[in-house]
C-alpha positions as CSV (number, residue, x, y, z in Angstrom):
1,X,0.0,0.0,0.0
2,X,2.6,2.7,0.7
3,X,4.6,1.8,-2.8
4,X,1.0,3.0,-4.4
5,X,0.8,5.8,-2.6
6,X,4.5,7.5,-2.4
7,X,4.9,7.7,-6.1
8,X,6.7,11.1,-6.9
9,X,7.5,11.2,-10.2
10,X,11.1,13.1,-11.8
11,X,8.7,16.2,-12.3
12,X,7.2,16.0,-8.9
13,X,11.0,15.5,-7.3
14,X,12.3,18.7,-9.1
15,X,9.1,20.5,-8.4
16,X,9.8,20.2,-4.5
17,X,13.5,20.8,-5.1
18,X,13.0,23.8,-7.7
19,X,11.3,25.6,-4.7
20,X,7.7,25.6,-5.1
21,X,6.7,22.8,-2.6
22,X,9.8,24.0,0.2
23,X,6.9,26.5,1.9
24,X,4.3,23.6,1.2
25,X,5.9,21.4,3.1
26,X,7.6,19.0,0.8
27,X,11.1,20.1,1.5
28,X,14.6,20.1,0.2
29,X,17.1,18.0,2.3
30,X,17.8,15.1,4.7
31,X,18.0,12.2,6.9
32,X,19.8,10.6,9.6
33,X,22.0,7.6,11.1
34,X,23.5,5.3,13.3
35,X,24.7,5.8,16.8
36,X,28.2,7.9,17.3
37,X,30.6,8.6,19.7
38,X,30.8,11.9,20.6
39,X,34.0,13.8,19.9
40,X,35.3,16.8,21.6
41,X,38.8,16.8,20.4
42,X,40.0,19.8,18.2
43,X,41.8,17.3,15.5
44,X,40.4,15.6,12.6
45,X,43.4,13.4,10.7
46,X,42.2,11.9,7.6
47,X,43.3,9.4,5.0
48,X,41.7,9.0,1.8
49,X,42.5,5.2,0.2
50,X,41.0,2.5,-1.3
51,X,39.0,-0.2,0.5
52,X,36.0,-2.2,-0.4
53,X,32.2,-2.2,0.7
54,X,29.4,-4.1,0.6
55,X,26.5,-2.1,-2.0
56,X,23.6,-4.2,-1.9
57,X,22.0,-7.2,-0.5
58,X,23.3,-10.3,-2.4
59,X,26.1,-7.9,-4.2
60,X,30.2,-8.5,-4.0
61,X,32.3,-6.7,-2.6
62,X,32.7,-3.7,-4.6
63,X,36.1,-1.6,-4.5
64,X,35.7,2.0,-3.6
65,X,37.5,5.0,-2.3
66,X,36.9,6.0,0.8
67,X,37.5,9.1,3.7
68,X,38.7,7.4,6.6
69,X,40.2,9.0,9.9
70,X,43.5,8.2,10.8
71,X,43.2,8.3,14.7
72,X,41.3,9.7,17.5
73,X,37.6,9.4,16.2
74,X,35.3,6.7,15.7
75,X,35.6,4.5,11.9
76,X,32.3,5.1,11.2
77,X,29.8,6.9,11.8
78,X,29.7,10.7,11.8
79,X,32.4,13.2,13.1
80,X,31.5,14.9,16.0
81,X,32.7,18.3,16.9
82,X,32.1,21.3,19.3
83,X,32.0,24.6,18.1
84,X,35.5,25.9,17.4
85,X,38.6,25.7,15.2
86,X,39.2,22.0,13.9
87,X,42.5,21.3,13.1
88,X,42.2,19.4,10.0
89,X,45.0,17.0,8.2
90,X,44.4,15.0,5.5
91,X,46.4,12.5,3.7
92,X,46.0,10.7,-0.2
93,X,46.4,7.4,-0.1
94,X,45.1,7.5,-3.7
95,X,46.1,6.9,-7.5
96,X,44.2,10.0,-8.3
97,X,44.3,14.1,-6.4
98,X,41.9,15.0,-4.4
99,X,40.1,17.9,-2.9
100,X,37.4,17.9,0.1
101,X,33.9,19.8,0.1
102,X,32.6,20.2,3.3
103,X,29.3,21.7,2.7
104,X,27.4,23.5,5.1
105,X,30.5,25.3,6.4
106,X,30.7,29.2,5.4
107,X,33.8,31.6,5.1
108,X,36.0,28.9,5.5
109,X,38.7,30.1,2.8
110,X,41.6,27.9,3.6
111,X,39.5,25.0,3.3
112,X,37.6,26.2,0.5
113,X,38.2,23.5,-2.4
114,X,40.3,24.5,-5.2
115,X,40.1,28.5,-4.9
116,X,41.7,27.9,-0.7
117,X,42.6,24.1,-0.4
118,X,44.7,23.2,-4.0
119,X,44.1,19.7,-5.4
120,X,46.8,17.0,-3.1
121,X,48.4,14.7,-5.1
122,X,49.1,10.7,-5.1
123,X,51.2,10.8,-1.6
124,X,50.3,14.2,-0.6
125,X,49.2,15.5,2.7
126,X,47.6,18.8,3.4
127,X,47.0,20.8,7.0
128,X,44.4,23.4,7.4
129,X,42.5,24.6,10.2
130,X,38.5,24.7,9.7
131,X,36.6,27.3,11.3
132,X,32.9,25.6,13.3
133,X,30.8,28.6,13.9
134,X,27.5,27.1,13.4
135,X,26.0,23.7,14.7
136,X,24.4,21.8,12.4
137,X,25.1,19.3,10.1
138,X,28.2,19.1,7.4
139,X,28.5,16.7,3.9
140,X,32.1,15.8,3.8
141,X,32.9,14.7,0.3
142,X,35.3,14.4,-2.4
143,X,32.9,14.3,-5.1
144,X,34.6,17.6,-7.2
145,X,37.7,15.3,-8.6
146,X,36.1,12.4,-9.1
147,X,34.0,12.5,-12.4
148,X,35.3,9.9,-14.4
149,X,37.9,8.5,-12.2
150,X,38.5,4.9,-11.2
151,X,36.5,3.9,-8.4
152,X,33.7,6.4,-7.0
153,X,34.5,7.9,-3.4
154,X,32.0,7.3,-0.4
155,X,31.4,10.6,1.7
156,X,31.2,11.5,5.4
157,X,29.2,13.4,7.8
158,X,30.4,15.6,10.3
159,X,28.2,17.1,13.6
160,X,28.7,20.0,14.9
161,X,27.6,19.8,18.0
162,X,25.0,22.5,19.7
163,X,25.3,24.0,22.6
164,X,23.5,23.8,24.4
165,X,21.9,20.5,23.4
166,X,18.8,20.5,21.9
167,X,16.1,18.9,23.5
168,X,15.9,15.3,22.2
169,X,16.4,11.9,23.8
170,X,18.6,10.1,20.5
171,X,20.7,12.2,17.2
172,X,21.0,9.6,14.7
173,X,22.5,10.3,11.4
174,X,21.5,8.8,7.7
175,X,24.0,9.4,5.0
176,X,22.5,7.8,1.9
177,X,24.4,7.3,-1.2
178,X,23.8,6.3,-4.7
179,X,26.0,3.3,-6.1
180,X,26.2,2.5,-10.1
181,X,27.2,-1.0,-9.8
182,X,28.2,-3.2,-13.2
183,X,27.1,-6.6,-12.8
184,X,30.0,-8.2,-11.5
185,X,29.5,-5.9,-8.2
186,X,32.1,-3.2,-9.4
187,X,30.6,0.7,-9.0
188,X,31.3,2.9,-11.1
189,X,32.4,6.9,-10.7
190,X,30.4,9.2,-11.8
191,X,30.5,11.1,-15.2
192,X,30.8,7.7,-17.0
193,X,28.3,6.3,-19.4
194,X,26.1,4.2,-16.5
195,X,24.9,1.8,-18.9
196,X,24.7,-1.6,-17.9
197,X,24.8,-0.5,-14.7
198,X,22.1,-0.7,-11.6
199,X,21.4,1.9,-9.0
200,X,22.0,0.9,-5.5
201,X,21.5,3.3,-2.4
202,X,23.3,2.2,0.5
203,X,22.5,4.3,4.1
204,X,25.8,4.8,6.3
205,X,27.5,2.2,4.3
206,X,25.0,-0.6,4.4
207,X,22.2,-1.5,2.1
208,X,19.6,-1.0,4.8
209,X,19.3,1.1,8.7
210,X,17.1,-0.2,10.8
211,X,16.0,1.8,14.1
212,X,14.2,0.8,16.9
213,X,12.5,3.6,19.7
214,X,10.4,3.9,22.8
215,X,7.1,5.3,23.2
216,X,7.3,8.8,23.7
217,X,11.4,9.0,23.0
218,X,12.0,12.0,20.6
219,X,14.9,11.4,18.1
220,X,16.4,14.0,15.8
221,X,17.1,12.5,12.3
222,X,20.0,14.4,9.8
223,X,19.1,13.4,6.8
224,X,21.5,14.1,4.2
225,X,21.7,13.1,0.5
226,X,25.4,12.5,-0.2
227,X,24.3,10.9,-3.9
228,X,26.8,12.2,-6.7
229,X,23.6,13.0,-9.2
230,X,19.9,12.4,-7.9
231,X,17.8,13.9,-6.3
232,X,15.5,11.6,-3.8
233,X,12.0,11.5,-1.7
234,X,11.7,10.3,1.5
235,X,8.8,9.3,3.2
236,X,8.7,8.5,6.8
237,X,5.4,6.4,7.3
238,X,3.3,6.2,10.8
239,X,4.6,9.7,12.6
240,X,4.7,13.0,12.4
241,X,7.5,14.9,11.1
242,X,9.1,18.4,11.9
243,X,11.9,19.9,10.3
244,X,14.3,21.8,12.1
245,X,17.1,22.5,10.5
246,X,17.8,22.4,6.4
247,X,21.1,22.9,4.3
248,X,23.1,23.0,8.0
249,X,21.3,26.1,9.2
250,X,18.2,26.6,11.4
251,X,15.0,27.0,9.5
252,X,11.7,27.9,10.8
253,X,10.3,24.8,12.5
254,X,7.2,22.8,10.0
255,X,5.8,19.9,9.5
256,X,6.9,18.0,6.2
257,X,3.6,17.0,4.3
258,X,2.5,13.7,4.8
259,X,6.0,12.7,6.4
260,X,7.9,13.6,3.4
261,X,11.0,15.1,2.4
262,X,12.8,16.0,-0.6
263,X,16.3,16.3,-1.0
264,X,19.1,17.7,-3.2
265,X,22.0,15.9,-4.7
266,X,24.3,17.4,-1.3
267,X,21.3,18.7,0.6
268,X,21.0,18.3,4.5
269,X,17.8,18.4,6.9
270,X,18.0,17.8,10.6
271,X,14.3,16.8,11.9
272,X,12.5,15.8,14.8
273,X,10.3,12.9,15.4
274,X,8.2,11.8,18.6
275,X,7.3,8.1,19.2
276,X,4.0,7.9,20.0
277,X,2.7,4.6,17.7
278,X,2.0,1.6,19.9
279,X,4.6,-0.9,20.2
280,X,5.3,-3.2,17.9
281,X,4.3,-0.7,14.7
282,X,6.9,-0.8,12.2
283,X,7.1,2.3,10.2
284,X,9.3,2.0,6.7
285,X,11.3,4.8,5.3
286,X,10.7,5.1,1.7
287,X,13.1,6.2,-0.3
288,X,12.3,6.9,-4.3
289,X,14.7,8.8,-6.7
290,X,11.9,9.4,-9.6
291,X,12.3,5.5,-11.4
292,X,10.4,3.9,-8.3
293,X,10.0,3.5,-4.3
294,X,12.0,1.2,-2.5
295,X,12.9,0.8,1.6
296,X,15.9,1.7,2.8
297,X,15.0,1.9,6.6
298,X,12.3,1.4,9.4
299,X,11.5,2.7,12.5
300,X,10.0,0.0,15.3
301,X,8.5,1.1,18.3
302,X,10.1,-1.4,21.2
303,X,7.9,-3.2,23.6
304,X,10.1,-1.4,26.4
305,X,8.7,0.8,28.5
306,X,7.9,4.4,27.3
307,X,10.5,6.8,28.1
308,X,8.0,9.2,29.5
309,X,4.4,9.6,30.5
310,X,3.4,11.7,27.7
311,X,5.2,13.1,24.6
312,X,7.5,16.8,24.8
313,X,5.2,19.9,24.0
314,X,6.4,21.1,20.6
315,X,10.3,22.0,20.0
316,X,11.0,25.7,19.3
317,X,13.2,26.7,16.9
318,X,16.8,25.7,16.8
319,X,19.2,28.6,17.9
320,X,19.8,31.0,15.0
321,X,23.1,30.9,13.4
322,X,25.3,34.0,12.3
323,X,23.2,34.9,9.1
324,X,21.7,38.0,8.9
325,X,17.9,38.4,9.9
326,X,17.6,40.6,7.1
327,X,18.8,41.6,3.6
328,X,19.7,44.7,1.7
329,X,17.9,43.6,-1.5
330,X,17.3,47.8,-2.6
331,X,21.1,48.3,-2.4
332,X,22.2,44.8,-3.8
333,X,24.8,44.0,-6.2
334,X,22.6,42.4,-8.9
335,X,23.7,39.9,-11.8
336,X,23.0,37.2,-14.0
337,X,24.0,33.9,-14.1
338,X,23.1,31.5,-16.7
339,X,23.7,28.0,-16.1
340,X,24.9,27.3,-19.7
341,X,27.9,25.0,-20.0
342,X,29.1,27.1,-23.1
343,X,29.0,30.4,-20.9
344,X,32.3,30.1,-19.5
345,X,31.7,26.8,-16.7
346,X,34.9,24.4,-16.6
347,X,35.4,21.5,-15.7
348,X,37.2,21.7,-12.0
349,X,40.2,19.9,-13.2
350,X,40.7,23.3,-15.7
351,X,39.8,25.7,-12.8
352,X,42.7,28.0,-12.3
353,X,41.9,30.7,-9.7
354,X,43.4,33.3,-11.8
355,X,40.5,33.1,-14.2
356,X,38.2,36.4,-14.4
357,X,35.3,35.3,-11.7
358,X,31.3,35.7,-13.0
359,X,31.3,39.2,-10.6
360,X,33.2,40.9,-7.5
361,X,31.6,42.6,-4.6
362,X,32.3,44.1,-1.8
363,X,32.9,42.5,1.6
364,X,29.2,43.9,3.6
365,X,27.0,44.4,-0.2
366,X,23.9,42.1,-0.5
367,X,24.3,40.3,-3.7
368,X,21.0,39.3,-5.6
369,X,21.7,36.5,-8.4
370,X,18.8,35.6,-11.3
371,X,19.7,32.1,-11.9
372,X,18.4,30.5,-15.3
373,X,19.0,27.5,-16.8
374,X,18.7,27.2,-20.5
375,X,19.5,23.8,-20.9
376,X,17.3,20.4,-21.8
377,X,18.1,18.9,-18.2
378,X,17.4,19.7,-14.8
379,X,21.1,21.1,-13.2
380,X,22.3,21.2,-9.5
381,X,23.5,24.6,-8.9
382,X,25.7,24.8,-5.4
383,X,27.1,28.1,-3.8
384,X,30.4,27.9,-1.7
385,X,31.4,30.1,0.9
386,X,27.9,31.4,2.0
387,X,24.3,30.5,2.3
388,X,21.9,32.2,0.7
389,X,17.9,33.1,0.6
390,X,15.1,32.1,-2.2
391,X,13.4,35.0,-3.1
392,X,9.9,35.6,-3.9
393,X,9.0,36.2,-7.6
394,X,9.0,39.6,-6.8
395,X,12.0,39.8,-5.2
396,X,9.8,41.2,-1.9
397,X,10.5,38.4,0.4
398,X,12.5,35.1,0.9
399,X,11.6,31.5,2.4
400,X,12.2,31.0,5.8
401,X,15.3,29.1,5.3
402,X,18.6,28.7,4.6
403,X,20.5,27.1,1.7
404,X,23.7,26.5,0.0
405,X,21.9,24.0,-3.1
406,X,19.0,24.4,-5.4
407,X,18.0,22.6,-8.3
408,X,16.7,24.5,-11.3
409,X,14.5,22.9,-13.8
410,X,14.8,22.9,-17.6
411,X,13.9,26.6,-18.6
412,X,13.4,28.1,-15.1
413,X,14.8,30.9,-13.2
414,X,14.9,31.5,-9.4
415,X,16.7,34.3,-7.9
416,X,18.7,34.1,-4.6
417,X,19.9,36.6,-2.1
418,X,23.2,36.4,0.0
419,X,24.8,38.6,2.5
420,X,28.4,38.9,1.1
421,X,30.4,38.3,4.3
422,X,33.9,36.3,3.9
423,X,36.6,37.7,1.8
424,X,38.1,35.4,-1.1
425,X,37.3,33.6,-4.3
426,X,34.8,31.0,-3.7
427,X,33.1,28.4,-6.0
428,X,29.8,27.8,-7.9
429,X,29.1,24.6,-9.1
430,X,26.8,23.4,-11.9
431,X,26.2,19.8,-12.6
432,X,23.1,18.4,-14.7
433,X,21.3,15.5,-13.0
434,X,22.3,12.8,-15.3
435,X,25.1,10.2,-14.1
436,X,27.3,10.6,-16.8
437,X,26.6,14.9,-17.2
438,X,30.0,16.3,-15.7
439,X,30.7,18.6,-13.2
440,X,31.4,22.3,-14.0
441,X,32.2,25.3,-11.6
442,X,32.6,29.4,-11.5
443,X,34.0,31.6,-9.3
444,X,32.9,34.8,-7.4
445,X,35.1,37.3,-5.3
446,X,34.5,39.2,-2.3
447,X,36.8,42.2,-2.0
């Protein structure tokens, strides 16, 4: 019965993603995962290297590149930080360069990938210190090298934590990824041809999360969509669902439609769920990526006793970050930006930072972007550096969130608003939702 009901189409995914369903309800980002340790310590040392993982039920062993940390923090699971500087060191154990995205974090210049942090080669090691100013939650990957290389690279999530806490009983995380796998169990990287090729989605590294609660327990759930290309529903049967957070910033508190979410290739959303089925109900987590529904998890209420007598009154909103409350959109640096592959995107192997960027401004200006994309294909547009607002048609208002991802439709054009605040070059990226479409990026300056 649920496959027959949760049946988003493509259209319907892109629809939710391109904006108009994110004050509806049917929002952009993410989900959650397993139990981690927490981790106070202000080190991360990472090693990037080969390995192999298990994709889908029934499936070889598959090699893959991984991020892995090289001591000090749990091997799996999320990263988990305080606010602060994190001292960062990471070392390729790879055939290939590579550079890290860690999306969610703003102004964070020396990490910024290829316009702060240069590529690091075969045997390379790099040191760079990571500014947390904001809790939330952060997609660690090293997707921005890796079109068309050997083996595709899994990604990580990293917690920062709040402070103080926020009132729930369990934070789990659920990183899912997309896997195209050949038949003989061997995945495949993305920007090559995917034919012959099936798409497996694995959740933390395994092909399926299963969670159990109490009556009455509240969990936060991150959600986040660390798939190299498609976007993806979610549907979270039995219980009601409030997101909190999107994109690694505080949003308004709603409740998704119907239990579902919709997520960017990238995107993040933090929300809070109460248990208050009877025991025993089993509520699946559907998953569907436009072709077709499929589970990926389950919550199951415990026969334990419940946690409390009655469920916690409604959370407020999450503490707000350091984003303005406002925006200058009269005295804005406007400007167009065409997501055309001919109109000066490269691919980020080509990106030299002393190209001309697509505009300057200065450090304080409000900058107001009309985004269009005049291609056939639905493209993933991605803003480093800073988040930014989704303006009203008539420019005379935003949505009551934060993001640093948006997908635009064939044809369409949104326009976004962003409080120029950190000094340096920083990235845009452009990337059409097709497996083998490659990545492309621009650059913008803040004097």
């Amino acid at each position: 019965m649920t496959n027959r009901v949760f049946l988003p189409s493509r259209r319907a995914l892109l629809a939710g993603l391109g904006g108009t369903a994110l004050a509806s309800g049917l929002r952009l980002p993410a989900f959650a995962q397993g139990k981690a340790l927490a981790q106070t310590g202000p080190a991360l040392q990472l090693r990037a290297r080969p390995m192999t993982a298990t994709l889908g039920a029934g499936l070889p062993q598959s090699p893959i590149w991984a991020l892995e940390p090289a001591t000090g923090v749990p091997a799996t699971g999320p990263f988990r930080f305080s606010k602060g500087d994190l001292a960062v060191t990471l070392s390729n154990e790879l055939p290939a360069p590579i550079v890290l995205s860690w999306l969610g974090i703003d102004g964070a210049q020396a990490a910024a990938p290829l316009t702060g942090q240069a590529p690091i080669p075969p045997g390379g090691r790099a040191s760079f210190t990571l500014p947390l100013r904001q809790a939330g939650t952060i997609l660690v990957n090293a997707q921005l090298l890796g079109d068309a290389a050997d083996r595709p690279v899994s990604a990580r999530a990293l917690i920062v934590e709040d402070s103080p806490p926020v009132p729930a009983d369990r934070d789990e995380v659920l990183l899912i990824e997309e896997w195209r796998v050949k038949p003989d169990g061997s995945a495949i990287a993305p920007g090559r041809s995917p034919d012959g090729t099936t798409a497996v989605f694995t959740v933390n590294g395994q092909p399926r999360f299963d969670l159990t609660a109490k009556v009455n327990e509240r969990l936060r759930l991150r959600f986040i969509n660390g798939c190299a290309r498609s976007p993806l529903g979610l549907r979270i049967e039995n219980h009601d669902v409030r997101v909190m957070a999107i994109d690694s910033q505080p949003s308004e508190p709603f409740p998704a439609r119907d239990g579902q979410l919709v997520l960017a290739p990238g995107s993040r959303v933090d929300v809070l769920i109460d248990a208050t089925r009877a025991p025993g109900t089993i509520s699946p987590i559907i998953l569907h990526d436009g072709t077709g529904p499929r589970t990926i998890a389950q919550l199951t209420m415990s026969n334990d006793a419940p946690v409390r007598a009655a469920p916690l009154p409604p959370a407020a909103a999450l503490p707000s970050g350091n984003l303005p409350a406002r925006l200058d959109l009269k005295g804005a640096l406007r400007t167009d930006l065409p997501l055309d592959p001919t109109a000066q995107w490269i691919a980020p192997v080509k990106f030299d930072a002393a190209t001309a960027p697509a505009y300057r401004v200065k450090r304080g200006r409000t900058v107001v972007m009309a985004i269009t994309n005049p291609t056939a294909a639905p493209v993933v547009f991605r803003l480093h550096g800073h988040h930014f607002r989704l303006l009203d048609r008539l420019d005379d208002g935003w949505k009551p969130f934060w993001l640093d991802t948006l997908i635009f439709d064939k044809g369409q054009t949104q326009r976004i608003a962003f409080l120029a605040e950190y000094t340096g070059r920083w990235l845009m990226e452009a990337t059409a939702l097709n497996w083998a479409a490659p990545k492309l990026v621009r650059s913008y300056v803040v004097e």
